[in-house]
C-alpha positions as CSV (number, residue, x, y, z in Angstrom):
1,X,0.0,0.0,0.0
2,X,1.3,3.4,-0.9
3,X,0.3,4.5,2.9
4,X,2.1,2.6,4.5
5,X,5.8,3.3,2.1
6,X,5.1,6.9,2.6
7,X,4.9,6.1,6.9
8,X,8.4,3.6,6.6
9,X,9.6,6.2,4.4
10,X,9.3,9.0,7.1
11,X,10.1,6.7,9.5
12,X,13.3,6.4,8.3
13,X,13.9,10.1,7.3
14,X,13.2,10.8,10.8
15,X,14.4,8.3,12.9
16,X,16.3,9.4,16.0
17,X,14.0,12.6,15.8
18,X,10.6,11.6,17.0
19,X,9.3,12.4,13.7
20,X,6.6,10.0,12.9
21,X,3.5,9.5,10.0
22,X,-0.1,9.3,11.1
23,X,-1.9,8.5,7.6
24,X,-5.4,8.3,7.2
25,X,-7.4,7.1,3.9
26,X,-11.1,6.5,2.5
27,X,-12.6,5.0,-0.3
28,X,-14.4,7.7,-2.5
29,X,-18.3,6.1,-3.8
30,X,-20.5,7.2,-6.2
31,X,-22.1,10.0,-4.9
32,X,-19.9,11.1,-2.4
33,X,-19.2,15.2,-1.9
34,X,-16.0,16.0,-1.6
35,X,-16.4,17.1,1.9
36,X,-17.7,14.2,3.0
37,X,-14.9,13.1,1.4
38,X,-12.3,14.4,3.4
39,X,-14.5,14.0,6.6
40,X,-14.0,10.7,6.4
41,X,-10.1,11.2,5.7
42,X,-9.9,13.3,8.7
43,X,-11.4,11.0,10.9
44,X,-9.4,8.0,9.7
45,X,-5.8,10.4,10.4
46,X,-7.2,11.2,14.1
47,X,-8.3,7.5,14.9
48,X,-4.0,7.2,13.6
49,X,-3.3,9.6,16.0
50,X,-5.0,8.4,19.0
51,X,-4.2,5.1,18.6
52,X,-0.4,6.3,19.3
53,X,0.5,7.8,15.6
54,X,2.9,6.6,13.3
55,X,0.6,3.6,11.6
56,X,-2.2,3.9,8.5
57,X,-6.0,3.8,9.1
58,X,-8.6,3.3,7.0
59,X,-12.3,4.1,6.9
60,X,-14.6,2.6,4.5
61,X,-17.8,4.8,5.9
């Protein structure tokens, strides 16, 4: 998954700093407005974030 390079690739790029990647992705439906959109988006990077950061969360709703 291209999420989870870009978060090793960080990793890496930061390591030693603290510096960590809190990704989050959704799937785009027919339908869908692009705020919802990015709702959903935001939501899945915040659930990353509380969950510790530095991992890739999806949300499919």
């Amino acid at each position: 998954m291209l999420t989870a390079r870009l978060r090793d690739a960080v990793a890496v790029v930061g390591a030693g700093s603290g510096v960590t990647a809190s990704v989050g992705v959704t799937v785009v439906r027919p339908g869908d407005e692009g705020g919802e959109v990015l709702r959903r988006a935001d939501q899945a990077v915040y659930r990353s974030k509380g969950a510790d950061g530095d991992r890739v969360t999806a949300l499919a709703r």
